[in-house]
N, C-alpha and C positions, 0 to 999 in steps of 0.2 A: 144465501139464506133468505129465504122468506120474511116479512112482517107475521105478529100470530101465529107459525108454525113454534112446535116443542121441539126440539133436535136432542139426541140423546149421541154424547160422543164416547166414542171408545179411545182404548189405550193407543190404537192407530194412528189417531190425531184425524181419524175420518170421521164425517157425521153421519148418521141416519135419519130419517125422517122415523119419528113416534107411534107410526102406524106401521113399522114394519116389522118382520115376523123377529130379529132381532131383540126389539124394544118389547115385544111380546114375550119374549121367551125368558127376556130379563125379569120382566115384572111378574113373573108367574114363581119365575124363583124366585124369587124378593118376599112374595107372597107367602111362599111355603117355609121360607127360612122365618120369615116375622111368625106363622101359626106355628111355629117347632119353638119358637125361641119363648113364647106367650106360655104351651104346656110345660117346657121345663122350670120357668120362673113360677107355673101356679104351682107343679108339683114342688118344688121348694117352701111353699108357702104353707102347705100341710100342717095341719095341729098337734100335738102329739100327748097322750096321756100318761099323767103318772099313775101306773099298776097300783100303787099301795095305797096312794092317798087322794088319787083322781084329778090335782093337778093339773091344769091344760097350760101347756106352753102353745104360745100365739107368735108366731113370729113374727106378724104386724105389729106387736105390740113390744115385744122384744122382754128382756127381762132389768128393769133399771136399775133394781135393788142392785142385782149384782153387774151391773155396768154392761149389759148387752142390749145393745142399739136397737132401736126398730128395726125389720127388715130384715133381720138375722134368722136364716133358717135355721131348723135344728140340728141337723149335718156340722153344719158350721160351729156352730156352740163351743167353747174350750172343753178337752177333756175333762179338765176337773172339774164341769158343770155340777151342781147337786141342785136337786128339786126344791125352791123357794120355799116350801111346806113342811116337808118332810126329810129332807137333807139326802134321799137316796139318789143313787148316780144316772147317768143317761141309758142306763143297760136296762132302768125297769121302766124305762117309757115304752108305750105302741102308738102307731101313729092312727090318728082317726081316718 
């Protein structure tokens, strides 16, 4: 191995040098898996409204009154969620 060279090893136990179409082809998937993995956590992130009383659950913010964490999308939510406001269920929410 070189001083200054990056070597990227595979399961082979062989090395590659970092300029090769390999190390290329890895980092291009790496690429697409991090931009696929970024739209699913933002579409998780979504806001979502309460129909009757308007309402916004923020999943950033999470809901504390009733014990839901920051970060908790609304998918996730326990079924017996009810609207902090209004007390209605997760069936009358739309998502913004």
């Amino acid at each position: 191995m070189e001083p200054g060279t990056c070597y990227l090893f595979r399961s082979e136990k062989t090395a590659a040098k970092a300029d090769s179409f390999d190390t290329l082809s890895f980092s291009t998937k790496m690429g697409t898996a991090l931009r696929n993995s970024y739209s699913r956590r933002r579409a998780r992130m979504e806001k979502w409204e309460c129909t009757v009383c308007g309402y916004v659950y923020d999943p950033e913010e999470g809901d504390p009154e009733n014990k839901i964490e920051p970060g908790t999308p609304f998918e996730k939510l326990p079924p017996d969620w009810a609207c902090p406001e209004c007390g209605v269920g997760k069936d009358m929410f739309e998502k913004l």
